[in-house]
C-alpha positions as CSV (number, residue, x, y, z in Angstrom):
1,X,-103.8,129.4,-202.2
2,X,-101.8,129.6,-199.3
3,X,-97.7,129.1,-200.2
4,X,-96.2,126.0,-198.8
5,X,-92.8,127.0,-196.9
6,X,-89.8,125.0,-198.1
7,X,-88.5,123.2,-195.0
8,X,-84.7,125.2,-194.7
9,X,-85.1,126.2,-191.4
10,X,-83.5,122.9,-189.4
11,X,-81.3,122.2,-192.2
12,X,-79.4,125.5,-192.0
13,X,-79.0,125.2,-188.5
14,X,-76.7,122.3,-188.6
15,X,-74.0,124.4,-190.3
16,X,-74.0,126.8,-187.9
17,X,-70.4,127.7,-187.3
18,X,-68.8,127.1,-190.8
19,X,-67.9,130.1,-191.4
20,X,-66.9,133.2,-189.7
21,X,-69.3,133.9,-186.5
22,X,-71.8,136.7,-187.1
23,X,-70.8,139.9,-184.1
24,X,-74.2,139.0,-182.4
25,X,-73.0,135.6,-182.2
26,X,-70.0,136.2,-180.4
27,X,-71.7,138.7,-178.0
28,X,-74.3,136.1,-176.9
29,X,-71.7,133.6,-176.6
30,X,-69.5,135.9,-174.4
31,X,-73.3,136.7,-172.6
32,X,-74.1,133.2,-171.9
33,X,-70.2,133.0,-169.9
34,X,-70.9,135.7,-167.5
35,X,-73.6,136.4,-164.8
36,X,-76.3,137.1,-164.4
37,X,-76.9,135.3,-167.9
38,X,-74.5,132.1,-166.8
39,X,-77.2,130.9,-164.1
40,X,-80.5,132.0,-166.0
41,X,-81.9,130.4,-169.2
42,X,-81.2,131.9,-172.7
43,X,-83.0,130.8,-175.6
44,X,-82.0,133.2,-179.5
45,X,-82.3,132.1,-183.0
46,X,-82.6,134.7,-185.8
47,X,-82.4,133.9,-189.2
48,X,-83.1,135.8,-192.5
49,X,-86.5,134.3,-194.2
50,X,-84.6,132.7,-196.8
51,X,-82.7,130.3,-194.2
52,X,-79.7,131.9,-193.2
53,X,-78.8,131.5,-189.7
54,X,-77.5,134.4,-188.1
55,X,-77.3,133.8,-184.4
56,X,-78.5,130.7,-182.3
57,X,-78.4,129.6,-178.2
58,X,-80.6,126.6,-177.3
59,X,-82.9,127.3,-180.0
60,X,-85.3,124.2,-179.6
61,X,-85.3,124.9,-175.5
62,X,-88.8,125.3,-174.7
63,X,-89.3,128.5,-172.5
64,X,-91.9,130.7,-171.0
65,X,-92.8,133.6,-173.6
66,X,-95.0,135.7,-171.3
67,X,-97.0,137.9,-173.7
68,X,-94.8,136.7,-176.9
69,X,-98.0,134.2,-176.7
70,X,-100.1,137.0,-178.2
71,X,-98.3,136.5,-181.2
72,X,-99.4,133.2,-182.0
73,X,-103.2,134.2,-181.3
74,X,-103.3,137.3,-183.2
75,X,-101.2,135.6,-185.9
76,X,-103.6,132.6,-186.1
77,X,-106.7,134.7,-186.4
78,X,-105.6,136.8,-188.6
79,X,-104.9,134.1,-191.0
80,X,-107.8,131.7,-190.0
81,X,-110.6,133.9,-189.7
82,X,-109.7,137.0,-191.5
83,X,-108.9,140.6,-190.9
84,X,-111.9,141.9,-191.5
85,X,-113.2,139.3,-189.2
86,X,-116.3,140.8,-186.7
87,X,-117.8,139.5,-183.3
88,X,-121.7,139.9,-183.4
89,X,-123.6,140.5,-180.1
90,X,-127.4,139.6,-180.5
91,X,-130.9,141.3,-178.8
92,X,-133.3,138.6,-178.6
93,X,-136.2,137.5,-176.8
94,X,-138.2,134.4,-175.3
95,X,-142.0,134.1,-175.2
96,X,-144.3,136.1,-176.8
97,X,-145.1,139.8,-178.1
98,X,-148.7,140.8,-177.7
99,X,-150.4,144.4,-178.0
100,X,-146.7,145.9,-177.7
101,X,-146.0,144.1,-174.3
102,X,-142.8,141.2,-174.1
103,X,-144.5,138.6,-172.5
104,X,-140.9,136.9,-171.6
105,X,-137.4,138.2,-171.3
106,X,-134.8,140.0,-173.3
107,X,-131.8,138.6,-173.9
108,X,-128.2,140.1,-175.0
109,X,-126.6,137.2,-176.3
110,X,-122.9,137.4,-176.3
111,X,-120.8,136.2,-179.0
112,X,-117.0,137.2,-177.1
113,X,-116.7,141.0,-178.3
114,X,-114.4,142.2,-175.7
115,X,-115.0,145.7,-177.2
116,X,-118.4,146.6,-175.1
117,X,-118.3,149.3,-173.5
118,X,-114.2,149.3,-173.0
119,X,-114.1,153.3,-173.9
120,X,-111.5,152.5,-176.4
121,X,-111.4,154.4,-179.6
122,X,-111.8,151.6,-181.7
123,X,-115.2,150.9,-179.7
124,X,-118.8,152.1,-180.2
125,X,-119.6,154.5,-177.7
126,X,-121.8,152.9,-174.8
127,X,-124.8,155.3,-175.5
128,X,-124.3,154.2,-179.2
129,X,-124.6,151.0,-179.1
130,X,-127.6,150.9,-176.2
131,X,-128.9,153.2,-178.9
132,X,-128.8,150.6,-181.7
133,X,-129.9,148.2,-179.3
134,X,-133.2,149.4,-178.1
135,X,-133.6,150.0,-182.1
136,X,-134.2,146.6,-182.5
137,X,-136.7,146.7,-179.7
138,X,-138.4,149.1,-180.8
139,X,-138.8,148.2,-184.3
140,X,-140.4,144.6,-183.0
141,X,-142.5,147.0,-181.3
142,X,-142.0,146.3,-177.5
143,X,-142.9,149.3,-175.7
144,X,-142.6,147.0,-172.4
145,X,-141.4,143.6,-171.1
146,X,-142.7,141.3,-167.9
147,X,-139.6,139.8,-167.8
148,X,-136.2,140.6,-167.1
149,X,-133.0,141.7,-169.1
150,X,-130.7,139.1,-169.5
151,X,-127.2,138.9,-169.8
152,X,-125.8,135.8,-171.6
153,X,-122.9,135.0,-172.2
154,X,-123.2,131.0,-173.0
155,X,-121.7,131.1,-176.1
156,X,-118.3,130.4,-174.0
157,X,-118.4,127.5,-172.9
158,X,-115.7,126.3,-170.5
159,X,-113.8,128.0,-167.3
160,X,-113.7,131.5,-167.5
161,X,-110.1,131.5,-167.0
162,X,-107.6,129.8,-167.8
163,X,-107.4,126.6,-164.5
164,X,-103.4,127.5,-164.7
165,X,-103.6,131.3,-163.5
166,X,-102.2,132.1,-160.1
167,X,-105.3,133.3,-157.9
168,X,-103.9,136.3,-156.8
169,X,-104.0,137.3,-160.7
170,X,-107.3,136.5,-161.3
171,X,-108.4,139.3,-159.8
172,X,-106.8,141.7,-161.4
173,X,-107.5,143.6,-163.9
174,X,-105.0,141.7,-166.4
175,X,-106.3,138.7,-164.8
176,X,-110.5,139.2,-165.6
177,X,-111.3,136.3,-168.0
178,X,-115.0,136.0,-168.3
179,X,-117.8,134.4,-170.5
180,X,-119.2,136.1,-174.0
181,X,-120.9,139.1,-172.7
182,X,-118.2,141.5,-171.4
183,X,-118.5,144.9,-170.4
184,X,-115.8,147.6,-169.9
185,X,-113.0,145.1,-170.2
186,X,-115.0,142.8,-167.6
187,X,-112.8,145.5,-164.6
188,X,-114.2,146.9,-161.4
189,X,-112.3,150.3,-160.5
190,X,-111.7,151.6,-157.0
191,X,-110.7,154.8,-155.9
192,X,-107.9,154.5,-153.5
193,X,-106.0,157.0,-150.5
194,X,-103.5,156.0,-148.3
195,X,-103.9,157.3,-144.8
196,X,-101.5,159.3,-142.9
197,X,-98.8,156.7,-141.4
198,X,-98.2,152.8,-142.3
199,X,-100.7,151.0,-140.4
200,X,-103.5,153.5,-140.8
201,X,-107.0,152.2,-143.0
202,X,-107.4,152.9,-146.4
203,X,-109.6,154.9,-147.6
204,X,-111.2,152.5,-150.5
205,X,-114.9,152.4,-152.3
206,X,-115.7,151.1,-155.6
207,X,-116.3,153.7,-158.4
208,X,-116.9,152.1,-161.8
209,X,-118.8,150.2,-162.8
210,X,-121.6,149.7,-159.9
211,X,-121.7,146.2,-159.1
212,X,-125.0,146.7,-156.4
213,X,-124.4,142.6,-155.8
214,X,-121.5,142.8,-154.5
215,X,-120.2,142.1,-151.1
216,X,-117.2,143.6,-150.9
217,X,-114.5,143.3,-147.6
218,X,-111.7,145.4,-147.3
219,X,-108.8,143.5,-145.4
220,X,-105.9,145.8,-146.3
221,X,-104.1,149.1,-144.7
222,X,-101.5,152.0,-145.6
223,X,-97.8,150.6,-146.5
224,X,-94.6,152.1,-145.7
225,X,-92.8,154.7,-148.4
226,X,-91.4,153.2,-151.4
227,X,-93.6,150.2,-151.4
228,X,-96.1,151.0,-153.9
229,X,-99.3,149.8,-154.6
230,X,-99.9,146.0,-153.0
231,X,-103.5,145.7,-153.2
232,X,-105.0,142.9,-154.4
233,X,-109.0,141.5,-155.1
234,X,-109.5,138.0,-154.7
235,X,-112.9,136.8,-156.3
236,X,-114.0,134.3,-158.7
237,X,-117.2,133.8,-160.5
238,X,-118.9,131.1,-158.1
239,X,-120.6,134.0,-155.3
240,X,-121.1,137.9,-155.6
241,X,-118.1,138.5,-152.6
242,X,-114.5,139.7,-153.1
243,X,-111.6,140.8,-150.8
244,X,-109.2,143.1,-151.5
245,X,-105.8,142.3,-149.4
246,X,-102.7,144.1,-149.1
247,X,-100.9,147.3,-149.0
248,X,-100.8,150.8,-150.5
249,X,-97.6,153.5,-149.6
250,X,-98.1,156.2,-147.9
251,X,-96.0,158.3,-150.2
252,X,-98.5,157.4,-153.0
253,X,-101.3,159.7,-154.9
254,X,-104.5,158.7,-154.7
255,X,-105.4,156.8,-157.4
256,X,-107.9,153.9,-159.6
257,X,-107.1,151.0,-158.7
258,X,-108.3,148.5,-161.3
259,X,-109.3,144.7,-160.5
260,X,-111.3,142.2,-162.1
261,X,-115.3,141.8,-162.8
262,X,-116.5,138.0,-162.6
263,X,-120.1,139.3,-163.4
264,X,-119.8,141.5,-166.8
265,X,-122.6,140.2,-168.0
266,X,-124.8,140.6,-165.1
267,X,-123.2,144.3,-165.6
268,X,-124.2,144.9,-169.3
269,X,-127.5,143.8,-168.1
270,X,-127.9,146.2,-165.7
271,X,-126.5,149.3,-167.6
272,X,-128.8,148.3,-170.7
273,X,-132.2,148.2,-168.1
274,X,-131.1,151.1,-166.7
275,X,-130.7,152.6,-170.1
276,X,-134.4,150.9,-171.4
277,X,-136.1,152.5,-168.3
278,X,-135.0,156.0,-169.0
279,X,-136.2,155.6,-172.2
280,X,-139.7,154.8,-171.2
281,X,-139.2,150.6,-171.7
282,X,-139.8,149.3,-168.6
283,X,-139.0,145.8,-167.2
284,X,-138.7,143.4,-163.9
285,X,-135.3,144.1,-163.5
286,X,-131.9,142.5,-165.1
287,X,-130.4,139.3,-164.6
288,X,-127.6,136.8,-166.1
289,X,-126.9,133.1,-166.7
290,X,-124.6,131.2,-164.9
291,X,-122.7,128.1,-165.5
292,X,-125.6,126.1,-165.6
293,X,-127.8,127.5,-167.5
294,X,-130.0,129.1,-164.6
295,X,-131.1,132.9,-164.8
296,X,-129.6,134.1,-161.8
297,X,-131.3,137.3,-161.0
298,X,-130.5,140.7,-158.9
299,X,-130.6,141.2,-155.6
300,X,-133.8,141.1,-154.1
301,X,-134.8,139.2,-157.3
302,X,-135.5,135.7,-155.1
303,X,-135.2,132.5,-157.3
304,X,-133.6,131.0,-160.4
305,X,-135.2,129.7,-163.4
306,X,-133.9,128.0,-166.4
307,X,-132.5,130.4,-169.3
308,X,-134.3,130.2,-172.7
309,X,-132.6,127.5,-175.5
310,X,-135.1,129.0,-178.5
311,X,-134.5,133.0,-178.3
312,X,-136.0,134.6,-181.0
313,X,-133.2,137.0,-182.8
314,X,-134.6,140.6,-183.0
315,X,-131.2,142.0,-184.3
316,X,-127.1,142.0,-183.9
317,X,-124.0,144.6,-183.8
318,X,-120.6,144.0,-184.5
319,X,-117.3,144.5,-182.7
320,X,-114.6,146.8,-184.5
321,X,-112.4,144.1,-187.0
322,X,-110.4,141.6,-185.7
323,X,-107.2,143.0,-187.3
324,X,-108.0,146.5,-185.6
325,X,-108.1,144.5,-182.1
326,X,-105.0,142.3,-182.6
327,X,-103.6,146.1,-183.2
328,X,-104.5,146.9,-179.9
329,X,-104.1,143.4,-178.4
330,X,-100.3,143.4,-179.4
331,X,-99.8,147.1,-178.9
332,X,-101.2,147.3,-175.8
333,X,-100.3,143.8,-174.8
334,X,-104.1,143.3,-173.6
335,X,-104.5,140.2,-171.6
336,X,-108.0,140.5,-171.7
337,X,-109.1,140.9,-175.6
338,X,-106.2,138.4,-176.4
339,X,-108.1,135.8,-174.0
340,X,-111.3,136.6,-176.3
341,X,-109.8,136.7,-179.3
342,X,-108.3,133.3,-178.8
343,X,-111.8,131.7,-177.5
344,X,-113.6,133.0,-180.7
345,X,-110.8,131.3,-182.7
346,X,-111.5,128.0,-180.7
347,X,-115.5,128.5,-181.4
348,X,-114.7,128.9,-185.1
349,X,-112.0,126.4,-185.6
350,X,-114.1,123.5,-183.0
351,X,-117.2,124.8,-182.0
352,X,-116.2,125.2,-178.1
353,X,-114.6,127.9,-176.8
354,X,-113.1,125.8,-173.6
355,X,-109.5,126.1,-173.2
356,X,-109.1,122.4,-174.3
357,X,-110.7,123.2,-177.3
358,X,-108.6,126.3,-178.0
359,X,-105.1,124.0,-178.0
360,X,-106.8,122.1,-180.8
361,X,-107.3,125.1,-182.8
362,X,-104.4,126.7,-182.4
363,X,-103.0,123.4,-183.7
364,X,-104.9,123.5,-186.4
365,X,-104.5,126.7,-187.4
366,X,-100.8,126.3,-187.3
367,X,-101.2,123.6,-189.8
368,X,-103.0,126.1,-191.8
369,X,-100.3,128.1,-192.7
370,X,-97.8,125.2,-192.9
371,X,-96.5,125.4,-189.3
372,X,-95.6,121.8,-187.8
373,X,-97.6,122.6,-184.3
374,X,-96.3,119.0,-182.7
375,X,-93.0,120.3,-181.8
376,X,-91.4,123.5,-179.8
377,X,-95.0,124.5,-178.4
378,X,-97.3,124.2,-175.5
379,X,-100.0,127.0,-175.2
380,X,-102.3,126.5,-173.0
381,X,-104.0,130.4,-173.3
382,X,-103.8,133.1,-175.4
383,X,-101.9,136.1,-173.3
384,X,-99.1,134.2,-171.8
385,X,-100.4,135.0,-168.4
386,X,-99.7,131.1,-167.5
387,X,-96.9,129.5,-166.1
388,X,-97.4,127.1,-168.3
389,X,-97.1,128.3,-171.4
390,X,-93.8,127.0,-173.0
391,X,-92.7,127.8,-176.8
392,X,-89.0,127.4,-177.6
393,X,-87.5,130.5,-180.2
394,X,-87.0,127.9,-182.9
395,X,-91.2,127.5,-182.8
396,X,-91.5,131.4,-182.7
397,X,-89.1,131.9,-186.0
398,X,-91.2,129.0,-187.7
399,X,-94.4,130.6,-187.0
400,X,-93.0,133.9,-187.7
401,X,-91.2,133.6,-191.1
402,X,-94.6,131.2,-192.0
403,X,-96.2,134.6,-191.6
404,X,-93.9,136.8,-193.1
405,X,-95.3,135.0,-196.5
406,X,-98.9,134.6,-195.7
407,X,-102.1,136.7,-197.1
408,X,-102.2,138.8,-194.2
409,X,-98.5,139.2,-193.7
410,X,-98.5,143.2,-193.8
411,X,-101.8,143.2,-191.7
412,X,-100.2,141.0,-189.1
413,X,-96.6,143.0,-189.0
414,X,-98.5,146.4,-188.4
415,X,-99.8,145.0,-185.3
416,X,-96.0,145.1,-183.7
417,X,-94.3,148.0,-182.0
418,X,-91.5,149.7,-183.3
419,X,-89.0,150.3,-180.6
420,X,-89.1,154.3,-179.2
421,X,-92.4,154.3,-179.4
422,X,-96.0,153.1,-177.1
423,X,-94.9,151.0,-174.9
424,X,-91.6,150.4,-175.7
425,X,-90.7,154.2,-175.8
426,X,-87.5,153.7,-173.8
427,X,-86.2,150.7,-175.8
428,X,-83.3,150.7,-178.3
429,X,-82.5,154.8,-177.2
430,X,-78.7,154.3,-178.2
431,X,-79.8,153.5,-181.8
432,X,-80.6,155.6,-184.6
433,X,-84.2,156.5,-185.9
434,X,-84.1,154.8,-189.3
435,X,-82.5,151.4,-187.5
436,X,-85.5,151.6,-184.8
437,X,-87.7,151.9,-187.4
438,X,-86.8,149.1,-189.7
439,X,-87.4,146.5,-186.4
440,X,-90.8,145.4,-185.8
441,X,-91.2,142.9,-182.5
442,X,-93.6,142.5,-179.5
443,X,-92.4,142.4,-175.9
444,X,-93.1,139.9,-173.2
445,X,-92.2,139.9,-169.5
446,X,-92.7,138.8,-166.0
447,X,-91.2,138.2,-162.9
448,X,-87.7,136.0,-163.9
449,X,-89.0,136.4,-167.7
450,X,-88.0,138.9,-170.8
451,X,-88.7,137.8,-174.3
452,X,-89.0,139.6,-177.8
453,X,-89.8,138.4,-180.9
454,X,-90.3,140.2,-184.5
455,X,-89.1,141.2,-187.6
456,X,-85.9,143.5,-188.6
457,X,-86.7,144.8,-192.0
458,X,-83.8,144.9,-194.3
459,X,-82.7,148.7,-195.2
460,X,-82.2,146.9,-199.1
461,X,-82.8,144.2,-200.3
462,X,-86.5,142.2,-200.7
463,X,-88.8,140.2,-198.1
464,X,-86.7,137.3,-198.2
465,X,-83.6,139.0,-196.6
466,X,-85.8,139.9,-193.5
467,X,-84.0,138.7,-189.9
468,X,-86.7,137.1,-188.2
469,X,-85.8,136.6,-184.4
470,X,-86.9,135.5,-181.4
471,X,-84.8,136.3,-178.2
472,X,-86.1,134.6,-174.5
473,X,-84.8,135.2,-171.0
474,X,-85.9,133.0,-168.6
475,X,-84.8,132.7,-164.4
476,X,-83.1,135.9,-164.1
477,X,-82.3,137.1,-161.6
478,X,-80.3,139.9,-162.3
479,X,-81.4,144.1,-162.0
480,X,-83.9,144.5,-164.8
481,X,-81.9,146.9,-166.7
482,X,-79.3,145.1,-167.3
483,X,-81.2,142.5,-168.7
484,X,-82.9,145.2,-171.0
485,X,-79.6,146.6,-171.6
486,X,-78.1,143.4,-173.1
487,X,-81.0,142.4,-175.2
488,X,-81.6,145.7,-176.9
489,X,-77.7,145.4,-177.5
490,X,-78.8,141.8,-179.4
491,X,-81.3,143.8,-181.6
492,X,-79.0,146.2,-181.9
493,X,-76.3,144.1,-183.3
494,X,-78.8,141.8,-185.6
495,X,-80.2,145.2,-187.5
496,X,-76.6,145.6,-188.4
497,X,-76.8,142.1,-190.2
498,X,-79.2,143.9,-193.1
């Protein structure tokens, strides 16, 4: 049985001051008088896990965590559904099978893997698991189909993003949603040169994977040195057209540029026929299911049809465990799996996977693990891509520390990343190894924001003298650096405190 927390948190807080400040308190109060920090917003509460506060700035301010969101949706899987936790993705089939022949179509029925065909190493291969597939065809003995192969991905149900997302992020590839059938992280890569002089057109073509549907327009050109890559795709799930707008330096490599896929199902679809056909099962084409509930088929396909409510289950795979992608989710800071990961939790905890429905589950999986949810948090998604998410450090120290001393506490913690390494290589460089390696946190930023939130580990002592700390930036405006600078200075000072 899960262990009910003893409610020390907000009562400790109150005597904050008492005694002798801690260093990191006077260095956030000496922060918070000079600028850039003066004008911006700074939210930091750490405490040890038995209730000691340590440092604290406007610790019940709700602000924007960015990708500090990711820990409250790999956190509240893990404990709801489980580590071991894994997505299945069905072959089925409507109609009838007579003398070998499908009289109907063949469906892969999503069930929000984001794992197919992303090439990751935690991932079957694609031939691998097309292989496993057409095993269950086979064995039902279906040496060919009249129908079509369909991609469906109803078991989402609900916007496939998040209504909150700015447009010009929707179509990237951080910014792909989608329904539950995915397919290679639901992106659309393009191969990209600049030409000779600002001004001049881009050289630009789609590479992978091959979206023949698509109507893609090109209203974009070569930038000026130093400016980088500006392209952008704008699309959305509602027609098969996309526009890619913007710029791309002169000065720059050619390179992949990666946007978003708002048909991934259609996709799978098409890669599995493909992959039938060569194996000598043919079929009428591919085709998916829109939002509502028509087959929408391929080009040249003419006409829509219903999609099939009684699908006869031929057989299922299963993604790689759930705490194997939080791993990646918070390592990686994946917008895209976290997005899946938190609509499976919704289907689980409500039975909809709508982004309504996933604000209930989160609350109720808060309450799981003994986390008052009606306070200090609004989350409306599950990456922190919004604008509107808003959690205030107080909520993050809760939910952390309710953690620390649940079931999967050590499943959860090896998710983080330890400063100096991944993707935080170049954070904390000024301390020593065995301090770096005693701090467990995961990052968050975007324009105006930097947040981190985690775990220092004490270097003696047991679980209940670990700092648990959440630190959030908000409206700065500042060089990036030196907003960097200062908080790894605040980690710094806070491993010093165990």
């Amino acid at each position: 049985m899960l262990k009910r927390l003893p409610l020390l948190l907000p009562l400790l807080l109150l005597s904050l001051g008492a005694g002798a400040q801690s260093r990191v308190q006077q260095y956030l109060d000496s922060l918070c008088a000079t600028e850039p920090f003066r004008s911006a917003r700074l939210g930091v509460l750490a405490v040890k896990a038995r209730g000691d506060t340590i440092a604290c700035i406007s610790h019940m301010q709700k602000l924007e965590p960015a990708s500090n969101t990711k820990l409250i949706t790999t956190g509240m899987a893990l404990a709801n559904l489980g580590s071991g936790y894994r997505i299945r993705t069905g072959i089925g089939y409507s109609g009838t099978i007579e003398d070998g022949t499908l009289k109907g179509d063949l469906y892969i029925i999503g069930g929000g893997d984001p794992t197919i065909a992303s090439r990751d190493s935690i991932a079957t291969y694609i031939d691998g698991l097309f292989s496993r597939w057409k095993g269950f065809v086979s064995k039902a003995g279906i040496k060919k189909i009249e129908g079509r192969i369909i991609g469906d991905g109803r078991f989402f149900d609900g916007d496939s993003e998040q209504p909150s997302w700015l447009y010009e992020d929707i179509g990237t590839y951080y910014g792909t949603g989608g329904n539950a059938l995915s397919f290679y992280r639901n992106k659309q890569d393009f191969k990209v040169s600049a030409g000779a002089k600002p001004g001049d057109p881009l050289s630009i073509e789609p590479s992978y994977p091959q979206a023949p549907w698509m109507k893609f327009s090109y209203r974009c050109s070569t930038g000026k040195a130093g400016t980088g890559d500006m392209l952008y795709l704008y699309t959305n799930d509602l027609a098969p057209v996309a526009e890619i707008r913007g710029t791309f330096a002169c000065d720059r490599k050619p390179k992949t540029v990666e946007c978003s896929n708002k048909f991934a199902a259609m996709t799978c679809a098409m890669y599995f026929w493909k992959y039938l056909e060569t194996n000598g099962i043919r079929s009428q084409g591919y085709a998916d299911v829109d939002n509502f509930g028509m087959v929408r088929r391929a080009p040249g396909d003419k006409g829509e049809y219903p999609a099939a409510t009684d699908i006869s289950l031929l057989g299922q795979t299963e993604s790689p465990d759930i705490g194997r992608i939080s791993y990646i989710i918070n390592q990686r800071s994946d917008n895209f799996y976290a997005e899946s990961l938190l609509r499976v939790l919704g289907k689980a905890l409500t039975g909809s996977a709508s982004y309504d429905s996933t604000g209930v589950a989160v609350r109720r999986a808060l309450s799981k693990i003994g986390v008052d949810g009606s306070y200090g948090i609004s989350q409306v998604d599950g990456s922190g891509l919004s604008r509107k998410n808003y959690i205030s450090p107080d909520f993050f120290c809760r939910f952390l520390r309710a953690m620390l001393y649940s079931p999967v506490s050590e499943r959860f913690v090896s998710t983080l990343t330890i400063p100096g390494t991944g993707s935080q290589a170049g954070r904390l460089r000024n301390s020593d190894k065995s301090t770096r390696e005693r701090i467990r946190y995961k990052s968050g930023s975007m324009e105006g924001v930097r947040c981190y939130s985690g775990y220092i580990i004490p270097a003696d002592g047991g679980k209940e003298d670990t700092i648990v700390f959440s630190i959030m930036l908000n409206s700065y405006s500042g060089p990036y650096w030196i907003a960097m600078s200062r908080i790894d200075r605040i980690i710094s000072l806070l491993a010093r405190e165990n």
